[in-house]
N, C-alpha and C positions, 0 to 999 in steps of 0.2 A: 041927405040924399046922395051924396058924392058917396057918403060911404057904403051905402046898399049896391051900387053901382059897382064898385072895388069887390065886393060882395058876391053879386051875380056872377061876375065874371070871372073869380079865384072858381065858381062849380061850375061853371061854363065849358063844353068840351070845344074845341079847339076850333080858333075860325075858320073859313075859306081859306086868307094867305095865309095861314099856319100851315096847314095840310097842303097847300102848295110847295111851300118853302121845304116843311119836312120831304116830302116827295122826291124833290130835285138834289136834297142831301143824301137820302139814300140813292140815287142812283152814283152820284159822284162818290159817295164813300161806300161802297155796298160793305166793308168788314165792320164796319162802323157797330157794334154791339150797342150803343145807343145812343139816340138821337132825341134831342127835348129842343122845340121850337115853341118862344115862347113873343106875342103880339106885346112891347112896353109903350106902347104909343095913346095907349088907349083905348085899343081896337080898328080905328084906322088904319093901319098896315105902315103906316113910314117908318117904325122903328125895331128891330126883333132882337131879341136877345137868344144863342145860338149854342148850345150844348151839345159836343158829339165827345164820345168815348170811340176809339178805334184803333187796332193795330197800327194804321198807316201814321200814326203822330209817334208812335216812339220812336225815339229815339232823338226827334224833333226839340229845338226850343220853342217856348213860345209862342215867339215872334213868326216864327216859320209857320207854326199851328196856326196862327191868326193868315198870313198870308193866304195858305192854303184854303181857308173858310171864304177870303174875301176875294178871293181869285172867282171861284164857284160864285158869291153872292153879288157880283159883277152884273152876272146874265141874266138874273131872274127881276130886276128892276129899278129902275133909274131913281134917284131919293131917296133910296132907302139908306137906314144907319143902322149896321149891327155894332 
């Protein structure tokens, strides 16, 4: 059953907090060419894994890239782990 579940939800289009969180990324990175929010929690919302392609990171390390994601994923909810 676990894995029907892993299942539905790999065809599954995108939760509520997904299309929230995408949301609040495009407006924060509008050059952003793309943007992949993805629910690893379960579906519960506590945890996102956060993909954006954007002009505004080159030239950036990493660490900076990551800052700038988590600077943004501050506002939109308390708990959360990307």
């Amino acid at each position: 059953l676990p894995l029907l579940h892993c299942a539905q939800r790999m065809f599954a289009s995108q939760t509520e907090g997904e299309l929230k969180v995408t949301q609040i990324l495009k407006e924060k990175f509008p050059r952003a060419t793309a943007i992949k929010v993805t629910d690893i929690s379960g579906g519960c919302g506590a945890m996102y894994e956060i993909q954006i392609e954007s002009e505004e990171f080159k030239e950036k390390r990493t660490v900076q890239q990551h800052q700038m994601v988590n600077q943004v994923s501050r506002g939109f909810a308390t708990g959360l782990r990307i």
